[in-house]
C-alpha positions in Angstrom: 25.6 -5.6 8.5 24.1 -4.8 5.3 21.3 -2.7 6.5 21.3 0.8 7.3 17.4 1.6 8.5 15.0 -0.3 10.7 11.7 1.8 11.1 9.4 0.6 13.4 5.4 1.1 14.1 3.8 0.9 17.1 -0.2 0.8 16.7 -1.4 2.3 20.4 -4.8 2.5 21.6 -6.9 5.8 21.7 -9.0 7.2 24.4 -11.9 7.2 21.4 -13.0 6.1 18.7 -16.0 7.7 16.0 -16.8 9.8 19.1 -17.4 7.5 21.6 -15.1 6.9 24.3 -12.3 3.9 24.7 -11.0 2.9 28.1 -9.7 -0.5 26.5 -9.5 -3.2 23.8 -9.8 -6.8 24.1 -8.0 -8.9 20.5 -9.4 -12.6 20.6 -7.3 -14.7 17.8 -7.1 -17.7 16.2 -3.2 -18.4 16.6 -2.8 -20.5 13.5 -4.7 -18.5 11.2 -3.6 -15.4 12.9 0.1 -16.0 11.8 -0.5 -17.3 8.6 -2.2 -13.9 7.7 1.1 -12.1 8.9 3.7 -14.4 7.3 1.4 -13.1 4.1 1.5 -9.8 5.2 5.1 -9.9 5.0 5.6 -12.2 1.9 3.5 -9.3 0.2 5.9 -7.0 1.2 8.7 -8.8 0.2 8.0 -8.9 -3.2 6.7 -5.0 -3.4 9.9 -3.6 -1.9 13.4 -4.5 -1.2 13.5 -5.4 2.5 15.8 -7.2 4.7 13.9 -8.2 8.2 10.2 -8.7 8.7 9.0 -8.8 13.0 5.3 -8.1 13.9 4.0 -8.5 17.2 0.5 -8.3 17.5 -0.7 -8.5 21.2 -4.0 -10.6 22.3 -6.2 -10.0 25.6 -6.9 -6.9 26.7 -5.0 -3.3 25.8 -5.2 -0.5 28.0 -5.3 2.9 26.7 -1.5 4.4 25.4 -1.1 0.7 25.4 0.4 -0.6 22.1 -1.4 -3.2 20.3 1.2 -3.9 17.7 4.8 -3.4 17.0 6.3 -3.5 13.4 9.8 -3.0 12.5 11.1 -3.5 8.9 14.8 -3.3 7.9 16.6 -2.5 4.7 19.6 -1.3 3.2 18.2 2.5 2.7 15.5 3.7 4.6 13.3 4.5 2.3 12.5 1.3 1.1 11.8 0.1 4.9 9.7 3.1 5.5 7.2 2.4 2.5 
């Protein structure tokens, strides 16, 4: 109700990388620690700029190519401020 801008990411995987070719990528992650680094992530954020809603997905296993890895949308009341 309040908010008028939600920008999201979406981090996708290349077909390289440093010149060497990528057909896929495989995340391994320690659930626990995992979220508690992205609960940080977006308690950092909080207090840097003036944001309503906080969701990260990060995925785990493998990640095909064009595949996204992670998803992040941020809203706020003006889009700048969920852009940043």
């Amino acid at each position: 109700d309040v908010c008028g801008a939600v920008s999201t990411f979406s981090g996708v995987t290349r077909n390289h990388h440093d010149g060497k070719s990528v057909v896929l990528l495989r995340y391994e992650a320690y659930t626990d620690m995992a979220i508690k680094q992205l609960l940080g992530i977006c308690a950092d954020t909080r207090e840097q700029w003036d944001v309503h809603s906080i969701s990260i997905a990060h995925r785990t296993g493998i990640v095909e190519v064009r595949k996204a890895s992670v998803v992040i949308a941020v809203s706020s009341v003006h889009r700048a401020e969920s852009l940043e």
